[in-house]
C-alpha positions in Angstrom: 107.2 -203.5 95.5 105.0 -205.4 97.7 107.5 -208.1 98.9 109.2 -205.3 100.4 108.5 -204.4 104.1 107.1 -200.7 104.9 110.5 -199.5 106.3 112.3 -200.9 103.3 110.0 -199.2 100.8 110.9 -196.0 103.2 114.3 -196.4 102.5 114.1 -196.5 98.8 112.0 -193.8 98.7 114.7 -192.2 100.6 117.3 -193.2 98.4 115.5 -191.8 95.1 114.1 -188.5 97.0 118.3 -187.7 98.1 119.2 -188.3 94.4 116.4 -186.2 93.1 118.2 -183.1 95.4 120.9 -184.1 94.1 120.5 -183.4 90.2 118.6 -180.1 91.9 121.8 -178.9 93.3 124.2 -180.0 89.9 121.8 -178.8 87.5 120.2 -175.5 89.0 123.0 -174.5 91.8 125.8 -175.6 89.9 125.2 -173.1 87.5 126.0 -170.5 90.0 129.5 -172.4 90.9 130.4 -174.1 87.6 132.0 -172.8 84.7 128.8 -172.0 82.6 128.7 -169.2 80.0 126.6 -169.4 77.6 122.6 -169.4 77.0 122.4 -172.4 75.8 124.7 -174.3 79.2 122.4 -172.2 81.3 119.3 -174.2 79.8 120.4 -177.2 79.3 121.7 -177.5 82.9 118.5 -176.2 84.7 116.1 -178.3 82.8 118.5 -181.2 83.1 118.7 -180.4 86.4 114.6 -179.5 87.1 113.7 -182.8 85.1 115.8 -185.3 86.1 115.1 -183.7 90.5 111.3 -184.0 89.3 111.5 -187.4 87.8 113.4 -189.0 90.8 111.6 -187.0 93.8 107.7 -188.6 91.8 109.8 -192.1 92.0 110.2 -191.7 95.6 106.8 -190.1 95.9 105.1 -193.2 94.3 107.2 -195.7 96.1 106.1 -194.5 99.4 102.7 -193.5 98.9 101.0 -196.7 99.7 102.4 -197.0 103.0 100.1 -195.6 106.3 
């Protein structure tokens, strides 16, 4: 990461921070719009969902964090 310039490394973080809202909205808000019936969807999809948002918004956290 550090051949990249600051506003680069802003724009990845970027990138990986709009996918972590992303699997947010298909994992936790599509349960709400999707066709999910059982326990055991519901689960899957949020921590699916909750993990994957968590995972992607700490990648754009870490890939930002050394810039002032």
């Amino acid at each position: 990461m550090k051949k990249f310039s600051a506003e680069q490394r802003k724009l990845i973080a970027d990138y990986f921070s709009q996918i972590g809202v992303t699997w947010f909205a298909a994992g936790v808000i599509g349960i709400f719009i999707g066709g999910v019936k059982t326990t055991i969807e519901i689960l899957g999809s949020l921590s699916w969902g909750v993990g994957l948002s968590v995972l992607f918004l700490l990648m754009g956290t870490f890939i930002i964090k050394g810039i002032r």
